[in-house]
Structures are given as structure tokens and as C-alpha cells.
Rosetta silent file (secondary structure, phi, psi, omega in degrees, C-alpha in Angstrom):
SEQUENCE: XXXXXXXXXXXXXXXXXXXXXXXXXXXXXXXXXXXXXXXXXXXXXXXXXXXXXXXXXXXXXXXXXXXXXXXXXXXXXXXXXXXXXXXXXXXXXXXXXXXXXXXXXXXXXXXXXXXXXXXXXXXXXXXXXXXXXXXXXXXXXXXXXXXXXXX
SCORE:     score description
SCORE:     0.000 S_00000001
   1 L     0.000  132.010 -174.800   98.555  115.682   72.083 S_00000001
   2 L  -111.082  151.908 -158.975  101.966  115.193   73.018 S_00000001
   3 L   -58.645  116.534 -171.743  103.640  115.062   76.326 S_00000001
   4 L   -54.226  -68.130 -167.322  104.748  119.064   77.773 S_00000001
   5 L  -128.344  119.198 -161.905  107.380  117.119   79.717 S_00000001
   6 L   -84.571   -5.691  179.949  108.335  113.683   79.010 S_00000001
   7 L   -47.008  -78.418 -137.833  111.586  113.571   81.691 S_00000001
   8 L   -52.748  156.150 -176.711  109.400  113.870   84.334 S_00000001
   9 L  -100.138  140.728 -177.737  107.647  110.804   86.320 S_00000001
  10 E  -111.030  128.366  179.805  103.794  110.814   86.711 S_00000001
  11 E  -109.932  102.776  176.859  102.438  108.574   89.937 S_00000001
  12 E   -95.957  111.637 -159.850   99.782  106.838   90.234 S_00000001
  13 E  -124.154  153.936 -148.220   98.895  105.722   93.542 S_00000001
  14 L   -63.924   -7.743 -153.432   96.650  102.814   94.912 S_00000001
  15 H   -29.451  -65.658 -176.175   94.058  105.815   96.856 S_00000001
  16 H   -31.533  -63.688  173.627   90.940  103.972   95.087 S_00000001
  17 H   -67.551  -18.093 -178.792   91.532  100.751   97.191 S_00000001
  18 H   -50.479  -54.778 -164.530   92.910  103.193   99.950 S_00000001
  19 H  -102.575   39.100  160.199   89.787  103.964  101.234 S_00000001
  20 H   -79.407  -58.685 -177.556   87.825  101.191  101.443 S_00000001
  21 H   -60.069  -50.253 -150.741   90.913  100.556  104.378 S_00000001
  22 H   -63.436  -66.728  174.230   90.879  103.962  105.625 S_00000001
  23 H   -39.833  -52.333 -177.363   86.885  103.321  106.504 S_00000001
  24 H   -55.179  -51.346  177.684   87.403   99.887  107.547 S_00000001
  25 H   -53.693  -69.224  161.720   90.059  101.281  110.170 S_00000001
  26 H   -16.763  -59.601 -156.035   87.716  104.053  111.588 S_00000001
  27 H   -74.856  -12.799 -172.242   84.730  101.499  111.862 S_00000001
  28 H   -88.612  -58.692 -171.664   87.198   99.055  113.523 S_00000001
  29 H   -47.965  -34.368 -177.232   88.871  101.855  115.853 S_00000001
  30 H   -64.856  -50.832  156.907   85.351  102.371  117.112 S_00000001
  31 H   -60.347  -31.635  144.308   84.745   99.351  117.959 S_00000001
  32 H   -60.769  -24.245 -168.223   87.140   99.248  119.979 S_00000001
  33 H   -89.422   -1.437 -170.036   86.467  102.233  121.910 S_00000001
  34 H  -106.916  -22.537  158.403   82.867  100.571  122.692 S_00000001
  35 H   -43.637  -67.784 -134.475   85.102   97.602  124.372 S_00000001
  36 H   -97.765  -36.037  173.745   87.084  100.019  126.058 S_00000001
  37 H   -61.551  -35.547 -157.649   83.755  102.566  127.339 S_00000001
  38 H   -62.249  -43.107 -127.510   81.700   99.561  128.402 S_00000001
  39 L  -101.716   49.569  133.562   83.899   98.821  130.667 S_00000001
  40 L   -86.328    8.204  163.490   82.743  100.898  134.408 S_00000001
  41 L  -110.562    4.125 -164.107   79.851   99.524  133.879 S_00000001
  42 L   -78.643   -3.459 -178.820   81.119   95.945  133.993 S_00000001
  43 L   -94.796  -43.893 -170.162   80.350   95.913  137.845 S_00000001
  44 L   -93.390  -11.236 -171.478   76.702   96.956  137.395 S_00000001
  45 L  -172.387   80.208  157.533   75.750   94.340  134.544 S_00000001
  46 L   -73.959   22.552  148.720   78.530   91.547  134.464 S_00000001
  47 L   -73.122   -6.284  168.929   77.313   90.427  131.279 S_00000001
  48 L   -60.157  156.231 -165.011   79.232   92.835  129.603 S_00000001
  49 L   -93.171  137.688  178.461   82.242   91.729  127.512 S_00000001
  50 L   -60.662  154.021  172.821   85.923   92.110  129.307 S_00000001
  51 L   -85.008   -0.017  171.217   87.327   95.227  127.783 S_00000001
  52 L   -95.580   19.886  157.914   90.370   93.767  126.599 S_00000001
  53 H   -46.101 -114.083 -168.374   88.074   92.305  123.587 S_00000001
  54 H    42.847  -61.519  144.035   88.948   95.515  122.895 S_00000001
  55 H   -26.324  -86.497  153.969   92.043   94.599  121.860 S_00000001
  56 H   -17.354 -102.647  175.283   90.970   92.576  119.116 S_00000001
  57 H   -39.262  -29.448 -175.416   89.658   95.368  117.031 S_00000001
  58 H   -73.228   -9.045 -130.139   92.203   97.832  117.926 S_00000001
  59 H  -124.119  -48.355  163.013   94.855   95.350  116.624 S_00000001
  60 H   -58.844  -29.569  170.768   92.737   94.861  113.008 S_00000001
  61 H  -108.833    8.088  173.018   92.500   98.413  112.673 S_00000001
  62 H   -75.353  -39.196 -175.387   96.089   99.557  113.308 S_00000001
  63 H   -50.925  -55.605 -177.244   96.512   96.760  110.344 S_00000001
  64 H   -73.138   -6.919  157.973   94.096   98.264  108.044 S_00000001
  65 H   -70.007  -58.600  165.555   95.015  101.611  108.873 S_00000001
  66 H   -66.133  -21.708  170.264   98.472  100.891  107.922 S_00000001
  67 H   -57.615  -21.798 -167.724   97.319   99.196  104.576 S_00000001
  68 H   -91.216  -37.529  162.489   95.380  102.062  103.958 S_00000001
  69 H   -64.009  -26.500  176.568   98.611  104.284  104.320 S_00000001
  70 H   -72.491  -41.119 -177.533  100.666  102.067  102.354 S_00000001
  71 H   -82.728  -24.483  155.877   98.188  102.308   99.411 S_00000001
  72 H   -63.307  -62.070 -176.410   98.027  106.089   99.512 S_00000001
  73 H   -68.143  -34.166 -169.238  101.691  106.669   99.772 S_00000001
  74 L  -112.295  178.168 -157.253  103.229  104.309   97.240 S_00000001
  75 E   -93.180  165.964 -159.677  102.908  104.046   93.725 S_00000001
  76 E  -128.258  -47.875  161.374  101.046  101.475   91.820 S_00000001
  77 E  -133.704  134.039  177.543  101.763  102.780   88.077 S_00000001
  78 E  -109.973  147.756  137.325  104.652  105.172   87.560 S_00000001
  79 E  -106.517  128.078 -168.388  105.271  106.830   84.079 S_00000001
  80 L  -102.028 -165.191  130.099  108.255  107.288   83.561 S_00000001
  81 L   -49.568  -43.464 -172.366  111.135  108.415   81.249 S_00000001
  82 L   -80.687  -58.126 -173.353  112.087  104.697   80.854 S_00000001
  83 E  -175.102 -141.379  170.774  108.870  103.263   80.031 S_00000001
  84 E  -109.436  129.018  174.654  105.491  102.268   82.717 S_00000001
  85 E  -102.312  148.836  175.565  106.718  100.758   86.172 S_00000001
  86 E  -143.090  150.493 -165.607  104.029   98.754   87.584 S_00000001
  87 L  -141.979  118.569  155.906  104.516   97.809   91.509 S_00000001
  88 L   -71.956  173.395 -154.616  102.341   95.163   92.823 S_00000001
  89 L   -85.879  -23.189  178.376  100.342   95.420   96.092 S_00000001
  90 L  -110.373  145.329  163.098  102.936   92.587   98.062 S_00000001
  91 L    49.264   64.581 -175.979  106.510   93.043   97.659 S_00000001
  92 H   -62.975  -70.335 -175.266  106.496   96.327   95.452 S_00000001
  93 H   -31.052  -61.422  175.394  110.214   96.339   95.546 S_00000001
  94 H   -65.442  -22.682 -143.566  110.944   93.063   94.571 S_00000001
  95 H  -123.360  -25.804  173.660  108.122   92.388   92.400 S_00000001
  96 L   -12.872  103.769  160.537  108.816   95.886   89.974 S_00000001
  97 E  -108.666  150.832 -175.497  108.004   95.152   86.348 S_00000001
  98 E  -134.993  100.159 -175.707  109.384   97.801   84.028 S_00000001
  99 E   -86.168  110.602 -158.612  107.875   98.181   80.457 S_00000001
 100 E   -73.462  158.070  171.442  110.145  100.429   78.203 S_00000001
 101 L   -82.419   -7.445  151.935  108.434  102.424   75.681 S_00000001
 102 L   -20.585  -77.001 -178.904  110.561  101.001   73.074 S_00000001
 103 L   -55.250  -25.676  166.060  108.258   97.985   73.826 S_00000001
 104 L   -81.509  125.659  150.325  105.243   99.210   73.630 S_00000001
 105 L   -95.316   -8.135  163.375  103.161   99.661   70.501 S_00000001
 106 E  -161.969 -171.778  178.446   99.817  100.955   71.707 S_00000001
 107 E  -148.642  157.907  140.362   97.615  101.027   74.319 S_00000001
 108 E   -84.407  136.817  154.619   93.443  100.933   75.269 S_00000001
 109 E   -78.391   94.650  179.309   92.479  102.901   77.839 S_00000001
 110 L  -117.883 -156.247 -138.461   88.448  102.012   79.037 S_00000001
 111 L   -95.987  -26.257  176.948   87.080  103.010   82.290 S_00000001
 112 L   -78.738  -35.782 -154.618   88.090   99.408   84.259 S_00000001
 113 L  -158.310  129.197 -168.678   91.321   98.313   82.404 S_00000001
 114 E  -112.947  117.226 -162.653   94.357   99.626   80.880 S_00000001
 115 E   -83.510  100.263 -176.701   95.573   97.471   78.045 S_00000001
 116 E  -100.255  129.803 -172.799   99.579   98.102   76.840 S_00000001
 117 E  -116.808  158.123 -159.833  100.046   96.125   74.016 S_00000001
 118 L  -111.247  -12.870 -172.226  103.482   94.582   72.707 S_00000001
 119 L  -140.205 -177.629  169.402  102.827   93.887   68.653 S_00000001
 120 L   -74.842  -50.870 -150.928  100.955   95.497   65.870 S_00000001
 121 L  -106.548   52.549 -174.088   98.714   93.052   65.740 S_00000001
 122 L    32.306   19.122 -139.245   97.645   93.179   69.320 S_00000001
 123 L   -99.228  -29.424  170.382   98.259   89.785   69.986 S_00000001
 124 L  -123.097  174.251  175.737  100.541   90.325   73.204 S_00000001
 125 E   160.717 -147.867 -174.524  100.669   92.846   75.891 S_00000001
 126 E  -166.170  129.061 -175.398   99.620   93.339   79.486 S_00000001
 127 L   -97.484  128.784 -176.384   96.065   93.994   81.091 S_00000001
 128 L  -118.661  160.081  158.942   96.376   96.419   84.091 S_00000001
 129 L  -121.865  141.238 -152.593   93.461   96.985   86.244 S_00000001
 130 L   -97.630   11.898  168.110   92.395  100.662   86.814 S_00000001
 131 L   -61.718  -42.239 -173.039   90.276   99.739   90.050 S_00000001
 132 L   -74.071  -15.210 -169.137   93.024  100.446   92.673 S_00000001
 133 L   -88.251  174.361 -173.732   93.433  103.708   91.206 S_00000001
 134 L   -68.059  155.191 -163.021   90.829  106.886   92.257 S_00000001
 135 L   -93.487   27.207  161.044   88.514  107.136   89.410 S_00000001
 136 L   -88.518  -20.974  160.659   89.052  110.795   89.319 S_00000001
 137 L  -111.114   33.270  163.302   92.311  110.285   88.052 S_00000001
 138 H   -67.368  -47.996 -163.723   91.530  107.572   85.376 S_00000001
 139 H   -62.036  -38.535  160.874   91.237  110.239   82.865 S_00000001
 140 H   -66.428  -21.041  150.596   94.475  111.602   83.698 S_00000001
 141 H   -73.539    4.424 -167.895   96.024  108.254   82.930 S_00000001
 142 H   -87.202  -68.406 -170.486   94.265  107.815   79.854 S_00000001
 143 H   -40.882  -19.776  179.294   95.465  111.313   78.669 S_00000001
 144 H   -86.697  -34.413 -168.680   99.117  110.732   79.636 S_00000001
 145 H   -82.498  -36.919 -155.890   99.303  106.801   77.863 S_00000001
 146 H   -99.724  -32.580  144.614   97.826  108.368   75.205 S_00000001
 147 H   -31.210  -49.304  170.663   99.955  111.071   74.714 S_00000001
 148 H   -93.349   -9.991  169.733  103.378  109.086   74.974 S_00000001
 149 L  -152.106  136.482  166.055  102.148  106.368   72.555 S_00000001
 150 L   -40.651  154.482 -140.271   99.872  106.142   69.250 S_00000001
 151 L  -102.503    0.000    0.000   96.569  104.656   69.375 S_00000001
């Protein structure tokens, strides 16, 4: 099956690792807020923890909250016109590798790891791994790689 429209860019974004952060950030904001409740009763039971512990957690889960935004909004494999962009999780700008489809002569898809290969005789290539993305949209990358290049 061949590609309706190959101009166009397809995005694949990190959401599979997103929300492992997204959770962590909730379970963290909470704790904080148990910091931050405790503390009128800190008069009545001074064994209680100062509330700006507090602090602490709130400070880990604005981090992981933004990690968890960062890995939703940007993209992790792009298909492209030019070929597959792959953006790593530090320094996506800087770090861009961009494989034209020139270069590629096949690909594997399986359900962990997407394999673009570089020869006939499979000997070079690049191993991607399909964990950060949501596994509801493995199958849409399979169908698109497989589409744009022979098997």
C-alpha cells in the first residue's frame, strides 16, 4: 500500500513515556498537598513534619510535570518528505539525525523495535526503540514505514 500523501509529515510523539511522568507528577503534587494540610495541626501534635517539606515534592513534580509535557508535545520520530528525523530525548535540536529515503533500503517493524536498514544485505542500519511511543500508535508506524519503503 502506498503512501495517499507522501509531502506531508507524520509525528510521532514520546506520549508512551509521557505518562509514566504525567502520574509521577500527580502522585508527587499530592504529596505535597499532605505537607502543606498537615500543617494547623502542627500546634496540636508537634511531631508533625514542617510544611515547607512540602516544598520538596512540589519542586520534583513541577519537574516531572514539565518532562511529561515535553514528551507529549515534541516529536520523537517525524516522517517526512526528506527521509525519518529522529530527535533524541536531551538536546532534540542539536542532536537531530536525518535519514533520507534515498538511504534506506528496508525496514522491520516488530512490536518493541523499529529496524531501518542501510544495505541489501542487512548488514547496516539503525535500531529505534518503539517504547517511548503509545502502543496504540505502533501500528500506525508500521503501516506508514511500510508503505514508503519495500520490505
Amino acid at each position: 500500500m502506498a503512501v495517499s500523501e507522501p509531502h506531508k509529515e507524520l509525528r510521532f510523539t514520546r506520549a508512551g513515556q509521557a505518562t509514566g511522568f504525567w502520574i509521577a507528577g500527580a502522585v508527587l503534587v499530592m504529596a505535597a498537598l499532605v505537607f502543606f494540610l498537615l500543617a494547623p495541626h502542627r500546634a496540636e501534635n508537634p511531631q508533625l513534619p514542617h510544611p515547607a517539606w512540602g516544598i520538596v515534592p512540589l519542586a520534583l513534580a513541577g519537574l516531572s510535570l514539565r518532562v511529561a509535557w515535553r514528551c507529549t508535545k515534541h516529536a520523537y520520530i517525524l516522517l517526512s518528505p526528506i527521509g525519518v528525523e529522529v530527535f533524541p530525548f536531551f538536546r532534540a535540536e542539536s542532536g537531530m539525525q536525518v535519514i533520507p529515503w534515498a538511504q534506506i533500503t528496508g525496514a522491520d517493524v516488530d512490536a518493541s523495535r523499529l529496524t531501518l536498514h542501510f544495505s541489501e544485505e542487512k548488514t547496516s542500519g539503525i535500531h529505534l526503540s518503539l517504547a517511548p511511543i503509545a502502543k496504540d500508535r505502533r501500528e500506525l508506524l508500521s503501516k506508514a514505514i511500510r508503505g514508503r519503503i519495500p520490505a
